[in-house]
C-alpha positions in Angstrom: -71.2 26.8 -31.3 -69.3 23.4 -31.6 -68.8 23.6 -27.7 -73.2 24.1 -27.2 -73.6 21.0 -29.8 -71.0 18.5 -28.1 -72.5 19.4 -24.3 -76.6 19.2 -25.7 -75.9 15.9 -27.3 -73.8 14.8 -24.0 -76.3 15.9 -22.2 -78.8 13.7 -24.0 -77.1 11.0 -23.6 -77.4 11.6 -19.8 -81.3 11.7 -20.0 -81.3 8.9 -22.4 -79.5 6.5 -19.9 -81.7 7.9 -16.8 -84.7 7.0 -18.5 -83.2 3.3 -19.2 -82.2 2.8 -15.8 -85.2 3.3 -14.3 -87.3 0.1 -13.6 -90.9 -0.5 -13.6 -92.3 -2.2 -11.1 -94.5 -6.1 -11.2 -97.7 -6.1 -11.1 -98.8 -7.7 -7.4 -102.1 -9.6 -7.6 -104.0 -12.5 -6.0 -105.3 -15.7 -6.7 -109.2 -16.0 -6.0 -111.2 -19.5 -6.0 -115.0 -19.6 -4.7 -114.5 -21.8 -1.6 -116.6 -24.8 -2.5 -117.1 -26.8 1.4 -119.3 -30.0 1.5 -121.4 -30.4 5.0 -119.8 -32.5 7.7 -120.5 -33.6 10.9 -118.8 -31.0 13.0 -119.8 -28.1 10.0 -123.1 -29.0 8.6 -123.7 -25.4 7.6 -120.4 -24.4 5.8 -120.3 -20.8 4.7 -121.4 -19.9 1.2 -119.2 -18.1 -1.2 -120.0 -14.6 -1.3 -121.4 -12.7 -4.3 -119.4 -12.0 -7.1 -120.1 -8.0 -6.8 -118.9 -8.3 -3.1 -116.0 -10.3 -3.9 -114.9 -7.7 -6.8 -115.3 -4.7 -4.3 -113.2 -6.3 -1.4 -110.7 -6.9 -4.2 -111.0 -3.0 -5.2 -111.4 -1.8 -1.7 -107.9 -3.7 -0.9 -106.2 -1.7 -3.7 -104.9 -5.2 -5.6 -104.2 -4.1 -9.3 -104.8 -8.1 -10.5 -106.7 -11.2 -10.0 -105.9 -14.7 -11.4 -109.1 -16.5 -11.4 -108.1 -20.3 -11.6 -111.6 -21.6 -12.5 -112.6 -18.5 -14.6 -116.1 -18.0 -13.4 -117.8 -16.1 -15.8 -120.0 -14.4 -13.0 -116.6 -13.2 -11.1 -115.1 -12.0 -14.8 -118.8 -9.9 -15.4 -117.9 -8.4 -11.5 -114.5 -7.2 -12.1 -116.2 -4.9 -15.5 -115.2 -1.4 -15.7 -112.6 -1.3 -12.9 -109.1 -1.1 -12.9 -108.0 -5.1 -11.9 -106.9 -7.0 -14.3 -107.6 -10.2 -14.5 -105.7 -13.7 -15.6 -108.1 -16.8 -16.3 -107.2 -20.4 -16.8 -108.4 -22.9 -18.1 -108.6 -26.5 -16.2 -106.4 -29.5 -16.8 -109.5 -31.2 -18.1 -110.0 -29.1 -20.8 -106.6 -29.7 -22.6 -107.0 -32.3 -24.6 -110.5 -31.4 -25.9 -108.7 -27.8 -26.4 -105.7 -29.4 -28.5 -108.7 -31.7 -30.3 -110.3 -28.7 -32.2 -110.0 -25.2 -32.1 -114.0 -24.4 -32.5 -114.1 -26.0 -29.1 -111.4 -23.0 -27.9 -113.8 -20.9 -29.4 -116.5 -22.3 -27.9 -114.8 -21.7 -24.2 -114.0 -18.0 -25.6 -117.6 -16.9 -26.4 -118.1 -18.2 -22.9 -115.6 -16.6 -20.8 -114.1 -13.8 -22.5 -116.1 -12.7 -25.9 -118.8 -11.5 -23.1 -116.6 -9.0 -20.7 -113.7 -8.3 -23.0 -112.6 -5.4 -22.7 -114.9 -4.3 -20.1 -113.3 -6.6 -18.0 -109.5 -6.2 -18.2 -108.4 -9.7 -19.4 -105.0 -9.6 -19.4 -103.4 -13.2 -20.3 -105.1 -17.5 -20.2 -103.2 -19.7 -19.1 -104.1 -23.5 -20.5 -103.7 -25.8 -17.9 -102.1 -25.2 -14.5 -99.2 -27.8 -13.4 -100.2 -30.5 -15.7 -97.0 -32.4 -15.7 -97.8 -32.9 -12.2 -101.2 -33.5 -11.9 -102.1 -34.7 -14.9 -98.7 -35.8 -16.7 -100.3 -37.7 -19.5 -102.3 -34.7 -21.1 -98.6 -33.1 -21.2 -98.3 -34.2 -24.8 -101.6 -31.7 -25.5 -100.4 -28.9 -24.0 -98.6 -27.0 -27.0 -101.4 -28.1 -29.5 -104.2 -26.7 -26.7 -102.1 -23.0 -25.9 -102.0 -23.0 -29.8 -105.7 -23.3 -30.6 -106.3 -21.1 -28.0 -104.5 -18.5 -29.3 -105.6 -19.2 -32.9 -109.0 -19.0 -31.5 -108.9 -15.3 -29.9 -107.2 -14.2 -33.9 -110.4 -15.9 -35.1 -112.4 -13.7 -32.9 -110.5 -10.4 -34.0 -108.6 -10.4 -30.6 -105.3 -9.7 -30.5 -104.3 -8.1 -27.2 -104.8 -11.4 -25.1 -101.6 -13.5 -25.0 -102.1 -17.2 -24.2 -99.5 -19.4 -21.9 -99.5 -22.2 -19.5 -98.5 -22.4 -15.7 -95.7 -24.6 -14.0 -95.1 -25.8 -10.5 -91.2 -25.0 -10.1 -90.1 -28.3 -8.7 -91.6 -30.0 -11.5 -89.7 -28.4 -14.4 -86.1 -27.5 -12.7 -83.5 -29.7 -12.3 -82.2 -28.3 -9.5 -82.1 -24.2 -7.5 -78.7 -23.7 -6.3 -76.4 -22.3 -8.0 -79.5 -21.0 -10.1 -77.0 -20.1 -12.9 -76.4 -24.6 -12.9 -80.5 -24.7 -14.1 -82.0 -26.4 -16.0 -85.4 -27.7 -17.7 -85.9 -31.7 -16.8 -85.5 -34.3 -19.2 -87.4 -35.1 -21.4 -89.9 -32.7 -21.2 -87.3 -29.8 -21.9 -86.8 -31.4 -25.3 -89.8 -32.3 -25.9 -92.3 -29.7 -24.7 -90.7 -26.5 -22.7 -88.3 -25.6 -26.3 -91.3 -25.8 -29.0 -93.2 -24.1 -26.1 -90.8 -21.0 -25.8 -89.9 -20.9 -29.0 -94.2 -20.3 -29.3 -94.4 -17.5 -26.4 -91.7 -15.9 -27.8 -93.3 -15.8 -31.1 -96.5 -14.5 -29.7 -94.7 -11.9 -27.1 -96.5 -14.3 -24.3 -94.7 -14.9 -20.8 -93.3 -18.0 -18.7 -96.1 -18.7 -15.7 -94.5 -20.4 -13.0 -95.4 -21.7 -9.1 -93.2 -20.6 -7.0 -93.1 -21.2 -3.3 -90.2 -20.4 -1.2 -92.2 -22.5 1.6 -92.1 -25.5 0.2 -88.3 -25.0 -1.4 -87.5 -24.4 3.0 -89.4 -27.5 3.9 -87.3 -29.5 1.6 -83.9 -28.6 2.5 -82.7 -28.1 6.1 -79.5 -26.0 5.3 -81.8 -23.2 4.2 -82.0 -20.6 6.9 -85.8 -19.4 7.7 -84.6 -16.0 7.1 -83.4 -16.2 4.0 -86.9 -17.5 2.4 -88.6 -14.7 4.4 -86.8 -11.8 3.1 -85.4 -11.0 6.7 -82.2 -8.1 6.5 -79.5 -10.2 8.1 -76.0 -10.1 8.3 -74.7 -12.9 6.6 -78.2 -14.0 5.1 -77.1 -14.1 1.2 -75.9 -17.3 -0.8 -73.0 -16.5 -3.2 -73.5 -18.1 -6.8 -69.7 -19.1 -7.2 -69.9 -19.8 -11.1 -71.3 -16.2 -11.6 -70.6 -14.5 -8.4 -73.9 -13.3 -8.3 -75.1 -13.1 -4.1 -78.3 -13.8 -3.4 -80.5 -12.6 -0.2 -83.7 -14.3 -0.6 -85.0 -17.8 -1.9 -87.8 -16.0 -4.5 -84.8 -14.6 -6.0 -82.9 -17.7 -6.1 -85.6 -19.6 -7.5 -86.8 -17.3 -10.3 -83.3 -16.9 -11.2 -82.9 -20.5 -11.5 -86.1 -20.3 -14.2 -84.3 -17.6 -15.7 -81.2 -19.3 -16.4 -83.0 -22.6 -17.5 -85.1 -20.7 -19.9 -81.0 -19.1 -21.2 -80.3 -23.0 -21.5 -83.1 -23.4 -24.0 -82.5 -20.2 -25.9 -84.9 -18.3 -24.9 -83.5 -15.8 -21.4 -85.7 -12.6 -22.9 -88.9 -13.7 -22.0 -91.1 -12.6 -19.4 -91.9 -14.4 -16.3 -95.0 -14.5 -14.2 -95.3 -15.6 -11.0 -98.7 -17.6 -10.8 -98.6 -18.9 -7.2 -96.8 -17.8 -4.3 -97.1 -17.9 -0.7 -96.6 -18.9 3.3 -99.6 -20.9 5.0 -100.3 -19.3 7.8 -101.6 -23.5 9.3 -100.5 -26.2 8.0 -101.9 -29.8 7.3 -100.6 -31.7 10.3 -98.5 -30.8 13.5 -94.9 -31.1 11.8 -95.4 -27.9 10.0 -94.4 -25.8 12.6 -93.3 -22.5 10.5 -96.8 -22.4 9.0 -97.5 -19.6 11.3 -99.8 -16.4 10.8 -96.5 -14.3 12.5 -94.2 -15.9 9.3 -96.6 -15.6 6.5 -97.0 -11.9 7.2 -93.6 -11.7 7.1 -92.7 -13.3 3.8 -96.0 -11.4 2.3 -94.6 -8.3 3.9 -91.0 -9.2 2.5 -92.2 -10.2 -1.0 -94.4 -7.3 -1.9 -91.4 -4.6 -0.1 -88.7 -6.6 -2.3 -91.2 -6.1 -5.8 -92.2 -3.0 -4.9 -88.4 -1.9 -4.9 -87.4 -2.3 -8.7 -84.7 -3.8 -7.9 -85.7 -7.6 -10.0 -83.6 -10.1 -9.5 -79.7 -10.4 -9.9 -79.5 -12.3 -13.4 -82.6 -10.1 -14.4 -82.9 -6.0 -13.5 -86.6 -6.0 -14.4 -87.5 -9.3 -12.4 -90.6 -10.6 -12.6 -93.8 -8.9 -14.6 -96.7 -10.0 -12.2 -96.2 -12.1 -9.2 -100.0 -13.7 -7.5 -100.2 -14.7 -4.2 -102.2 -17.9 -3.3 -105.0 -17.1 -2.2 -107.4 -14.0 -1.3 -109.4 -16.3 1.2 -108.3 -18.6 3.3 -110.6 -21.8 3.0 -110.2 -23.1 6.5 -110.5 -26.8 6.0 -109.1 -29.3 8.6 -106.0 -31.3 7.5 -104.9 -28.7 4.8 -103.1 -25.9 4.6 -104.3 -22.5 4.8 -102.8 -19.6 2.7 -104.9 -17.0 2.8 -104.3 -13.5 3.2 -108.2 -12.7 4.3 -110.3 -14.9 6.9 -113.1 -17.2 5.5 -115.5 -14.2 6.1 -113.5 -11.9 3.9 -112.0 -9.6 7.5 -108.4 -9.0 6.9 -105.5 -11.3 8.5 -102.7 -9.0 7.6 -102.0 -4.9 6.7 -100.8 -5.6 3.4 -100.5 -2.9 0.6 -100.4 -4.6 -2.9 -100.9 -1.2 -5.0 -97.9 0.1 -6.8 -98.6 3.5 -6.7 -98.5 3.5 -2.9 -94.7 3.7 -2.5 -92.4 6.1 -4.5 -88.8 4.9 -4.0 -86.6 7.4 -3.5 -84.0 7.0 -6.1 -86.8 7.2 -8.6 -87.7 10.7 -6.9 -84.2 11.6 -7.4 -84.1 10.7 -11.0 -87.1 12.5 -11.8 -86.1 15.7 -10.1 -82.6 15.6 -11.9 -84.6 15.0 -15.6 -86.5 17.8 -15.2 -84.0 20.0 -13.9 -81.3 18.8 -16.9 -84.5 19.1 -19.4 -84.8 22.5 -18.3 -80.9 23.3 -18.4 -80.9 22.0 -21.6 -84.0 23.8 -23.1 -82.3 27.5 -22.1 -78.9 26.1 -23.7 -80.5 25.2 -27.3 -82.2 28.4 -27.4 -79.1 30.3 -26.5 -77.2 28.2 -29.4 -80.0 29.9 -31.5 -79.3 32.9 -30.9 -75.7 32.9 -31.3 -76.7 31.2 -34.7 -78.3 34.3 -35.7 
């Protein structure tokens, strides 16, 4: 009897630590902006947008779980109703100070955008602002106040399921990528703005949005190889860490990691990251940009959804990242800028790209699965025959 007891709890144990190894997957969406061309000379006829309805299908039809809607277009968020895509709104730069002014004016954007849809359509997190500290560095000192009222606002409302952040550019919040363990928030906005902010999301079980763009970390520094920030399975393609002796094989890794450890800096290493923005243009703005091919974006879209898909996260972090967006659904084909869409500017497909998690079963969680249910069932006939010895 001692003997059945010490092997059903041992064996418990086992299933206990299967089940905790195993490692969900991100959520893989895309970033979607209506396309708004003026008329030119060569183009006095640009394209309209199409339909909202059409724009939510293609979206469905493509199997891509999420959308992050930059401009939050109440017509797109009534499209995406009763289906399966979540969605991720923000609110513009603009809107921040206003925002951090008074919260009825939060409220005021909320019975706009989301009091309407939610929760037919799956709103899943706002994000106030996007890149402010580049584009707009002197509304930084709003930020916190704005993400607060925002969030206060959606309690007011009775809603309570909708967590509220902000979005980053990477290169404008890290101090530097490599070793990413040596990261860390700049000054003084890591003081001032990133630890009260942090300290907020981890209060309110929110997440850390970030841009992140392998592309542009490549461009920057020559001793990168090209394979390395395209995922590509090379021999001697990794980077070792040598303060953790952590190896790296891809830049996305190396870069999130870098957020990771910045965020440990701080005091805050459990919380979530999202990757707002990510992507390879597939042109780019002038002649010099000569890896902005359609062959290498399809490669590091290819390589970036395989790699998330896998569960294997990132080497500082098992889990990784929680959603990663890539920029953008549609390509908007305007000369002397970059184009990183994933669709042409008529919606056909540039790539065969599949975004759905369900799609691929790795084989190790197979193997898991089959050895549960085999150990469940081992188990089962060993408790009952422990009963009956008890009687």
């Amino acid at each position: 009897m001692a003997s059945s007891s010490w092997l059903a709890f041992a064996l418990l144990i086992l299933l206990s630590l299967l089940h905790s190894t195993s490692s969900s997957r991100p959520l893989i969406g895309v970033t979607y902006a209506p396309p708004i061309l003026a008329p030119t000379v060569a183009n006095p006829h640009p394209p309209t947008p199409p339909p909202p309805d059409r724009v939510a299908s293609i979206v469905t039809s493509l199997n891509i779980p999420a959308v992050r809607l930059p401009n939050s277009d109440p017509s797109l968020i009534r499209a995406f109703a009763y289906t399966n895509t979540t969605i991720l709104l923000s609110i513009p730069n603009a809107f921040v100070p206003t925002l951090a002014a008074n919260r009825t004016l939060a409220q005021r954007w909320l019975y706009r955008h989301v009091l309407p849809f939610y929760p037919r359509s799956k709103i899943s997190l706002i994000s106030v602002g996007n890149d402010i500290f580049d584009t707009t560095p002197d509304l930084s000192p709003f930020l916190l106040p704005a993400v607060r009222n925002v969030h206060l606002a959606l309690r007011d409302l009775g809603i309570k399921k909708i967590p509220v952040s902000t979005t980053f550019s990477f290169f404008n919040i890290i101090t530097t990528s490599f070793p990413p363990s040596s990261a860390q928030f700049q000054e003084p906005a890591g003081s001032l703005i990133m630890k009260p902010l942090l300290q907020f999301l981890e209060d309110t079980n929110s997440s850390f949005l970030v841009n992140v763009y392998p592309y542009n970390m490549y461009r920057l520094n020559c001793e990168i190889p090209l394979g390395f920030a395209l995922f590509e399975n090379y021999p001697f393609n990794f980077r070792d860490d040598l303060i953790t002796g952590v190896r790296y094989t891809n830049l996305f890794d190396v870069m999130v990691d870098a957020v990771i450890s910045a965020m440990a800096v701080a005091g805050h290493e459990n919380i979530p990251v999202i990757v707002a923005e990510t992507g390879w243009p597939s042109s780019g703005a002038d002649a010099s940009e000569v890896d902005a091919t359609p062959a290498l974006a399809e490669m590091y879209l290819k390589g970036l959804v395989a790699h998330l898909k896998s569960g294997m996260g990132s080497p500082l972090r098992r889990e990784g990242v929680a959603e990663a967006y890539v920029y953008e659904l549609v390509d908007i084909e305007v000369k002397g800028e970059r184009s990183w869409g994933i669709l042409h500017q008529n919606f056909t497909q540039k790539y065969e790209i599949e975004f759905s998690r369900a799609c691929k079963i790795e084989s190790v969680s197979g193997f898991r699965a089959l050895l549960r249910f085999f150990l469940i069932g081992f188990l089962m006939n060993l408790l009952c025959a422990g009963d009956n010895w008890s009687l």
